[in-house]
C-alpha positions, 0 to 999 in steps of 0.5 A: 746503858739504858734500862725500859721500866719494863726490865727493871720492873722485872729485874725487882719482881725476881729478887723478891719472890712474895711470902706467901708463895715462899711459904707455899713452895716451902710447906708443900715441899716439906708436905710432899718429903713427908709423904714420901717417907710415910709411902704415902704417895699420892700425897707426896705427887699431889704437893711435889706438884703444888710446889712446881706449880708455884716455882712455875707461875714465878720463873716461867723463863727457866721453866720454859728452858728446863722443858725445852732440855726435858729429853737429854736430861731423860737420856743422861739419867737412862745412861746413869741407870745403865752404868750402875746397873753393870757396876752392880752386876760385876759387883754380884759376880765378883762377890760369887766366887768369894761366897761359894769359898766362905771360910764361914762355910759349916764345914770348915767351922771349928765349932 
């Protein structure tokens, strides 16, 4: 099977992704969790983007892809939050009834 030189130079350029930019994606990753955990989040937004931006420009193909499907997987997580929003509110109605008859109610406490 016969390669062009322009599969091939592709085929390399993917392996190896340039230091500089593994340090980019890296720091500004770790930038933007940082953030996030000191509810600093305009921060966090600004270098998440950074990192995106930097995973965009090097798989343009996947990103591409990952656009394309943007709507379904919007759909399933929508779906997810619906299914566990129900599971909390059978929880909260099970938990009722068990609240109200609390053998920890001042009434029945032995002290």
């Amino acid at each position: 099977m016969k390669y062009s030189r322009e599969s091939m130079v592709k085929r390399v350029r993917r392996k190896e992704m340039e230091n500089w930019k593994r340090a980019l994606i890296a720091g500004s990753t770790g930038l933007s969790v940082m953030c996030f955990l000191k509810r600093r989040r305009a921060g966090g937004f600004i270098f998440g983007g950074v990192a995106l931006a930097a995973l965009a420009s090097e798989y343009p193909e996947e990103f591409k892809e990952i656009r394309a499907n943007l709507p379904q997987y919007l759909e399933r997580g929508a779906t997810l939050l619906t299914v566990a929003s129900r599971i909390g509110e059978r929880l909260a109605a099970v938990a009722e009834p068990r609240n109200r008859s609390s053998v920890w109610d001042k009434e029945e406490l032995p002290y």
